[in-house]
C-alpha positions as CSV (number, residue, x, y, z in Angstrom):
1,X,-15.6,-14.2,4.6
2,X,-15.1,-11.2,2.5
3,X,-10.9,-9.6,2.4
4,X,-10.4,-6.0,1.5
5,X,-6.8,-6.4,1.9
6,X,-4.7,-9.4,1.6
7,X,-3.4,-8.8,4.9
8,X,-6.3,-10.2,6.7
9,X,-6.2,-13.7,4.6
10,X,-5.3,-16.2,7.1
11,X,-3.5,-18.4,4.6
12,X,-1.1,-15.3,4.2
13,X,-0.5,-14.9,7.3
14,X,3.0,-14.0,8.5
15,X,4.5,-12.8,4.5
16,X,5.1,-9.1,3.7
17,X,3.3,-7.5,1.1
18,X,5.5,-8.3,-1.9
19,X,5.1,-12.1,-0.9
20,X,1.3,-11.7,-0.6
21,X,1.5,-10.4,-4.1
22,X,3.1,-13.0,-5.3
23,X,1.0,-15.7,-4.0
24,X,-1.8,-14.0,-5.3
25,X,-0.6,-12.9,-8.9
26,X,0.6,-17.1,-8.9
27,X,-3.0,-18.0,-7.9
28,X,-5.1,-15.8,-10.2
29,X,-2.5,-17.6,-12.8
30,X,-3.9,-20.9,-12.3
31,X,-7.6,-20.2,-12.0
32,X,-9.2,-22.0,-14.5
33,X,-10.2,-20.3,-18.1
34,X,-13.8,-20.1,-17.1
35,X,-13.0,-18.4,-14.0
36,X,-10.9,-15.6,-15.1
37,X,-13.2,-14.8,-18.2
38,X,-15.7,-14.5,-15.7
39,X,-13.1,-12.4,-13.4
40,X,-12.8,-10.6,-16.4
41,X,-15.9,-9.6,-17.6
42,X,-17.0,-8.4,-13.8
43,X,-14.1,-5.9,-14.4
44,X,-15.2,-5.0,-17.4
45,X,-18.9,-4.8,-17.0
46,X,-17.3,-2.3,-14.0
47,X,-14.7,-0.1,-16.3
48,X,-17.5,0.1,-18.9
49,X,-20.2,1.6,-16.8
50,X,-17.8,4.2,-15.2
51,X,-16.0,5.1,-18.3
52,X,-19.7,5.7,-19.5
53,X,-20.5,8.0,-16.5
54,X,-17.4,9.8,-17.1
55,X,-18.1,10.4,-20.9
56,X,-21.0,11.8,-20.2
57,X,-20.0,13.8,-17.5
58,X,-19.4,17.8,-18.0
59,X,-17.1,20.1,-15.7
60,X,-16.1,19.0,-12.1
61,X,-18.7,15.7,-12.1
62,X,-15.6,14.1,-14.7
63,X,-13.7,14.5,-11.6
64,X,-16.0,13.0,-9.1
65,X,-16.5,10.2,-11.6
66,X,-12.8,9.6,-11.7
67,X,-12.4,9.5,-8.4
68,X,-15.1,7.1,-7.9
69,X,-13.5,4.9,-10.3
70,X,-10.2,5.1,-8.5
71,X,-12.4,4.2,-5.1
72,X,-14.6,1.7,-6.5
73,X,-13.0,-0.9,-9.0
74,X,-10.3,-2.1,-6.2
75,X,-12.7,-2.1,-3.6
76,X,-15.0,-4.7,-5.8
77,X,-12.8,-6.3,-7.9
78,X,-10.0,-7.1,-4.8
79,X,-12.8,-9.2,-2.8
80,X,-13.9,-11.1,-5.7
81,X,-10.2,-11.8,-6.5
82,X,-9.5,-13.2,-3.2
83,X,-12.3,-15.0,-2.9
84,X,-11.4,-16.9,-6.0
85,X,-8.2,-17.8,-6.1
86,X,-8.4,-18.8,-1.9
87,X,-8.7,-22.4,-2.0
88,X,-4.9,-22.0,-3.8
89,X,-3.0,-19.3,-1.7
90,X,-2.1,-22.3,1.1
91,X,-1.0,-24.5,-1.5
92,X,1.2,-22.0,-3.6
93,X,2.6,-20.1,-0.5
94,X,4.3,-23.7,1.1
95,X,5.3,-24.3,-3.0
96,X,7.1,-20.6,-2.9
97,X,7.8,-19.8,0.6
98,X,8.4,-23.0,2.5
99,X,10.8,-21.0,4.9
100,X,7.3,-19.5,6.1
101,X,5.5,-22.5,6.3
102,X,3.0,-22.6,9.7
């Protein structure tokens, strides 16, 4: 399943947003070296091609360009994100939040 938002993770469940962050900054710190350089590069490969677009751009398109930017990398790079670092957030939430614990 493909999350948006971090809100619909199951293994999330019932923690507020600042909690959810944490879990999720604490698994993205434990993927393993391949994985982020992967993670990293997507993002990358992403910023690169936009920051192109907008360089190129003249007038109002460096606006639309920015604004795509500001709509687009979350909405990619988010999912991916989640998707990856999943299999830890159960794991990591019971090791930070065990008050929470389901």
């Amino acid at each position: 399943m493909i999350y948006f938002n971090s809100k619909n993770i199951p293994e999330l469940q019932g923690l507020n947003f600042s909690q959810r962050m944490q879990v999720i900054r604490a698994a993205a710190d434990r993927l393993p070296a391949p994985t982020k350089i992967t993670l990293n590069i997507i993002k990358l490969i992403i910023l690169s091609v936009l920051f192109i677009l907008i360089a190129r751009a003249e007038g109002w398109a460096i606006a639309g360009y920015v604004a795509l930017l500001v709509v687009l990398y979350p909405l990619i790079t988010r999912p991916i994100t989640f998707y990856l670092c999943r299999k830890s957030f159960a794991g990591i939430r019971l090791q930070q939040f065990p008050e929470h614990a389901e």
